[in-house]
MMTF fields as JSON, N, C-alpha, C and O atoms, coordinates in Angstrom:
{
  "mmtfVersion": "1.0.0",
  "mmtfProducer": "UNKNOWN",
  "numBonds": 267,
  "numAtoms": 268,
  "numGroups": 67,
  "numChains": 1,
  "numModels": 1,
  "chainsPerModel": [1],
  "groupsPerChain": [67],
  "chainIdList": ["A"],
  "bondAtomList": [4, 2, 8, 6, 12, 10, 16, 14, 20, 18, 24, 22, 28, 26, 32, 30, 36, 34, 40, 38, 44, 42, 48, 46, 52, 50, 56, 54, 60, 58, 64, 62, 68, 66, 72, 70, 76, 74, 80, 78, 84, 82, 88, 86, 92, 90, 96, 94, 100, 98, 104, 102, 108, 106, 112, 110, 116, 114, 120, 118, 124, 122, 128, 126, 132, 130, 136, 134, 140, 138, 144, 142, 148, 146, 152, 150, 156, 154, 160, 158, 164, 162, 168, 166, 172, 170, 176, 174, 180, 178, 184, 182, 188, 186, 192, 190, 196, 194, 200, 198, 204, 202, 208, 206, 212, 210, 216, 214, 220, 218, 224, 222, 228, 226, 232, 230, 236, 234, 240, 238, 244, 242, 248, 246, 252, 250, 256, 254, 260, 258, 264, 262],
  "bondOrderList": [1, 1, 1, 1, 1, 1, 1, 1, 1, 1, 1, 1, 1, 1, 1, 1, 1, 1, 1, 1, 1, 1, 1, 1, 1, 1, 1, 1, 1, 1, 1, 1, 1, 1, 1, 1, 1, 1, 1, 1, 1, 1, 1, 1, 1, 1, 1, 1, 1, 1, 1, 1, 1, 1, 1, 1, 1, 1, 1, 1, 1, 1, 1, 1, 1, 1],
  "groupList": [{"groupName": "UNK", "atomNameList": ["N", "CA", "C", "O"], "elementList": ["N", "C", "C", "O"], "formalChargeList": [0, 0, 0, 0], "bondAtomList": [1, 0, 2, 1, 3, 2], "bondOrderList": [1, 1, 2], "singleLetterCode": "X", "chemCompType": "L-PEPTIDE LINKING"}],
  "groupTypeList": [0, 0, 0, 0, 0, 0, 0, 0, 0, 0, 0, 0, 0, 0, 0, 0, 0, 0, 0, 0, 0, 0, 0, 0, 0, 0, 0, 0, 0, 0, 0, 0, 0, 0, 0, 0, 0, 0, 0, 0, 0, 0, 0, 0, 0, 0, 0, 0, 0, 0, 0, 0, 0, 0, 0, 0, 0, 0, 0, 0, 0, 0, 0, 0, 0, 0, 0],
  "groupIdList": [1, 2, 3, 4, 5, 6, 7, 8, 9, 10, 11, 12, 13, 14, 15, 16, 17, 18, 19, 20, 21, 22, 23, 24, 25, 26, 27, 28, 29, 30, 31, 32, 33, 34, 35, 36, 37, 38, 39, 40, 41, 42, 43, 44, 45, 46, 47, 48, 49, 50, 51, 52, 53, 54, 55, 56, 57, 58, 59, 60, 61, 62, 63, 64, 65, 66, 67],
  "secStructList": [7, 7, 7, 1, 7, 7, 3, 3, 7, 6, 6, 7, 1, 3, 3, 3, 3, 3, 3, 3, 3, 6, 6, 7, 1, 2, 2, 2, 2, 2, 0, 0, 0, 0, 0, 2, 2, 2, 2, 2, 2, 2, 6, 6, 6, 1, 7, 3, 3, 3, 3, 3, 3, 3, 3, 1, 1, 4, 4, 4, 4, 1, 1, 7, 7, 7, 7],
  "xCoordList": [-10.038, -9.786, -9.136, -9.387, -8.581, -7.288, -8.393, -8.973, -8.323, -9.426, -8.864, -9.61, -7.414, -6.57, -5.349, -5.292, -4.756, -3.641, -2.846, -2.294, -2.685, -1.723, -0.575, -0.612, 0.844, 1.916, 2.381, 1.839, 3.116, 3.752, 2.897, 1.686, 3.855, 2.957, 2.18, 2.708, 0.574, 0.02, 0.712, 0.539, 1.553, 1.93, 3.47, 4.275, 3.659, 5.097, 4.907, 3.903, 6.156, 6.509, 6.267, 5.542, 6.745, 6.7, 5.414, 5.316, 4.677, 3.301, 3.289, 3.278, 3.286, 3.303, 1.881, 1.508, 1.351, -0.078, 0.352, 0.922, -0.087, -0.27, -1.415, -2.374, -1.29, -2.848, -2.744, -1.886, -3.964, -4.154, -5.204, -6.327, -4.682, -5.699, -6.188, -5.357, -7.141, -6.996, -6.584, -6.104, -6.899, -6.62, -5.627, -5.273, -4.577, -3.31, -2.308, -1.984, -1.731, -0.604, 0.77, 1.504, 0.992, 1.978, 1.882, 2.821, 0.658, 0.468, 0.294, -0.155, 0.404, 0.066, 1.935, 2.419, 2.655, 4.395, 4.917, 5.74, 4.286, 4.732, 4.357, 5.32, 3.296, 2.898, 3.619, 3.818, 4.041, 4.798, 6.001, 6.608, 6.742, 8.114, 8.864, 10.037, 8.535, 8.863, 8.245, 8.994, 7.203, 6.215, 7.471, 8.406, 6.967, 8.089, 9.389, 9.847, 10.488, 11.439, 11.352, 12.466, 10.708, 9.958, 9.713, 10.156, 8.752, 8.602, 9.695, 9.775, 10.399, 11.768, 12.811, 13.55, 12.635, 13.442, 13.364, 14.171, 11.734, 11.357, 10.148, 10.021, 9.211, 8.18, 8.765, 8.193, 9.964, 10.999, 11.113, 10.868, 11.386, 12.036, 11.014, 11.417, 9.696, 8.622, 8.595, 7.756, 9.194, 9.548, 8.969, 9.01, 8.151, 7.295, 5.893, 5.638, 5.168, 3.267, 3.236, 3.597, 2.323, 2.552, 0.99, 0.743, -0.355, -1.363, -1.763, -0.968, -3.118, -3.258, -4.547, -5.153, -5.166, -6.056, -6.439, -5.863, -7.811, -7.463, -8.782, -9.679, -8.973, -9.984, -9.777, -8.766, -11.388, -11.484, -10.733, -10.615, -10.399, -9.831, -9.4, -9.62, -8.813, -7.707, -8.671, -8.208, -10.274, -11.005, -11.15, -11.38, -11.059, -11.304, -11.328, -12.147, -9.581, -8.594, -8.683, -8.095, -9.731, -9.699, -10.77, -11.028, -11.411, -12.708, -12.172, -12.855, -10.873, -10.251, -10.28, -9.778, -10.855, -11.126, -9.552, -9.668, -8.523, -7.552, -7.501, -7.876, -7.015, -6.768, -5.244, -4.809],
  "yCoordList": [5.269, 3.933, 3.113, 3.394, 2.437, 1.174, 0.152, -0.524, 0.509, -0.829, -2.182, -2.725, -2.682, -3.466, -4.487, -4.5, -5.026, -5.272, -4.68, -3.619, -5.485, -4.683, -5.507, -6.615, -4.937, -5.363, -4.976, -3.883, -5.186, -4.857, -4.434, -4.486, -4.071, -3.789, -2.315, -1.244, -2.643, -1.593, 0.585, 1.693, -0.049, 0.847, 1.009, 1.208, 0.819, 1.053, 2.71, 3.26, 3.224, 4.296, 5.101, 6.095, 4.719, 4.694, 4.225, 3.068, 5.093, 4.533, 4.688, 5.85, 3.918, 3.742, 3.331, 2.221, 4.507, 3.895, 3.925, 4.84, 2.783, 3.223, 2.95, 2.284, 3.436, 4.209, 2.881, 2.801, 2.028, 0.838, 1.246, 1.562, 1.217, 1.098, -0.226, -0.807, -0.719, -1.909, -2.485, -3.608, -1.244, -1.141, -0.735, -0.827, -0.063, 0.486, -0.501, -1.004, -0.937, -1.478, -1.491, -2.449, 0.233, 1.119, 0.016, -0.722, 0.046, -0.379, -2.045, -2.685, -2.649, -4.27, -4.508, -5.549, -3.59, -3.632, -3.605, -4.424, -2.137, -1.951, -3.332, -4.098, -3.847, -5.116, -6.51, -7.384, -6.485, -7.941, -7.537, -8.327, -6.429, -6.373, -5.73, -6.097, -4.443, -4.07, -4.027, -3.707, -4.243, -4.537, -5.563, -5.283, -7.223, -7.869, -7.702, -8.812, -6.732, -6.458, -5.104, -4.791, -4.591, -3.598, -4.062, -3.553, -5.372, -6.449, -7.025, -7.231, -7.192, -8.397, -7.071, -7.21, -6.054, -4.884, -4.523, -4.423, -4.288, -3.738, -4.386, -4.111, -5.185, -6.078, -6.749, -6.962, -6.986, -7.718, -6.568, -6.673, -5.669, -4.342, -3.733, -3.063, -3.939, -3.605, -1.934, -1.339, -1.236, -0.298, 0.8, 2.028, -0.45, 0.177, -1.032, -2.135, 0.61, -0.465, 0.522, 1.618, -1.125, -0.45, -0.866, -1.895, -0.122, -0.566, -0.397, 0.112, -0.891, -0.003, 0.55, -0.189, 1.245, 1.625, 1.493, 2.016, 0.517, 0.642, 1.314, 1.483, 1.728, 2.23, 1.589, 1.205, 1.746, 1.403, 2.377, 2.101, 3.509, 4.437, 5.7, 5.751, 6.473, 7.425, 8.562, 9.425, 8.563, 9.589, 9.397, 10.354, 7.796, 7.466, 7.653, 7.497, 8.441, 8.325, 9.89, 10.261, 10.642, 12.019, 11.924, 12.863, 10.796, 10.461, 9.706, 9.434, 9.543, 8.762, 9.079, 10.151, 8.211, 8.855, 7.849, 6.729, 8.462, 7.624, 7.986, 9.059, 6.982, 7.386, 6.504, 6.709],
  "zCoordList": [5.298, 5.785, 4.664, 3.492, 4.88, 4.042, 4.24, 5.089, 2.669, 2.269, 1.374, 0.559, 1.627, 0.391, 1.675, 2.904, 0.861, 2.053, 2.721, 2.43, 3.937, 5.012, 5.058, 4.523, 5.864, 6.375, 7.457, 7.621, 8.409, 9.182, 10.692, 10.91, 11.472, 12.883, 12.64, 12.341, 12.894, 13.03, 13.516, 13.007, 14.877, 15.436, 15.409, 16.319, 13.705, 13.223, 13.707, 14.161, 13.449, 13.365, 11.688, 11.638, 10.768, 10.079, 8.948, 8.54, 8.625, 7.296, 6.136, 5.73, 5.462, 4.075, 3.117, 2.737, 2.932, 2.362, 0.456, -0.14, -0.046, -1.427, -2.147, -1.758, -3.101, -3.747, -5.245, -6.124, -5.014, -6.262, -7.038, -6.646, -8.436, -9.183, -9.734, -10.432, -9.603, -10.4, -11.437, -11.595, -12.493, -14.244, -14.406, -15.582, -13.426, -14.129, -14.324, -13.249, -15.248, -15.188, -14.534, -14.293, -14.232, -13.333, -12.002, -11.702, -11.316, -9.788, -10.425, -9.475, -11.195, -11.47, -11.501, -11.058, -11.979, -11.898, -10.868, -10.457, -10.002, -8.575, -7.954, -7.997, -7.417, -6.563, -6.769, -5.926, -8.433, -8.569, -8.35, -7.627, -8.744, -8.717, -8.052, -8.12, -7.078, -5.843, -4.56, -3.637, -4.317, -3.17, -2.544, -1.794, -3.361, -2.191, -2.15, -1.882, -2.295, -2.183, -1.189, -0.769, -0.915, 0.117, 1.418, 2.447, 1.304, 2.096, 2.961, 4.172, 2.081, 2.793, 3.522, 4.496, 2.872, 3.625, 4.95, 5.874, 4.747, 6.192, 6.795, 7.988, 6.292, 7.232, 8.585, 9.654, 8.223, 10.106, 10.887, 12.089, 10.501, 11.376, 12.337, 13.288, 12.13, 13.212, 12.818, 13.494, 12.055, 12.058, 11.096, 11.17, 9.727, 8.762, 9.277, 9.76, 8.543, 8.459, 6.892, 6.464, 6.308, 4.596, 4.526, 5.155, 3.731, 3.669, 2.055, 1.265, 1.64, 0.217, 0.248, 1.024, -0.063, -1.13, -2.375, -3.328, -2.462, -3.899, -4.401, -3.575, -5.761, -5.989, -7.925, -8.512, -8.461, -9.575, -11.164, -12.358, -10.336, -11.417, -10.152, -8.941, -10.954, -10.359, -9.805, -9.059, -10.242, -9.468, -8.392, -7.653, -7.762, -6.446, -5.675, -4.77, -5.848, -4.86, -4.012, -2.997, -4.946, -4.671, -3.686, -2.932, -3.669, -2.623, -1.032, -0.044, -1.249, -0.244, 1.238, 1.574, 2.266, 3.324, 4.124, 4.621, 4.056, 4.652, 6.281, 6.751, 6.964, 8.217, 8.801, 9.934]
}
């Protein structure tokens, strides 16, 4: 389950889950500096759904129950 923010219509065609760490800096770059340019691309188009996951460190993610 997507436990972080969502975008777009649930029943896009298209899913885009990404994986947050809190502590990484990598994903603190991704969110300020391409997230909303991602956003403005395709959040109108009905066409992507983008969600996140985040977890406290990178073992988390191996615990991830996505759906």
């Amino acid at each position: 389950m997507l436990n972080g923010r969502a975008w777009g219509p649930a029943d896009a065609p298209v899913k885009i889950i990404e994986f947050v760490d809190s502590q990484c800096p990598g994903c603190a770059q991704f969110i300020t500096r391409y997230e909303p340019e991602m956003q403005a691309a395709f959040a109108g188009t009905g066409k992507v759904h983008a969600g996140q996951w985040k977890g406290e460190n990178a073992g988390d993610f191996t615990k991830a129950n996505l759906q």
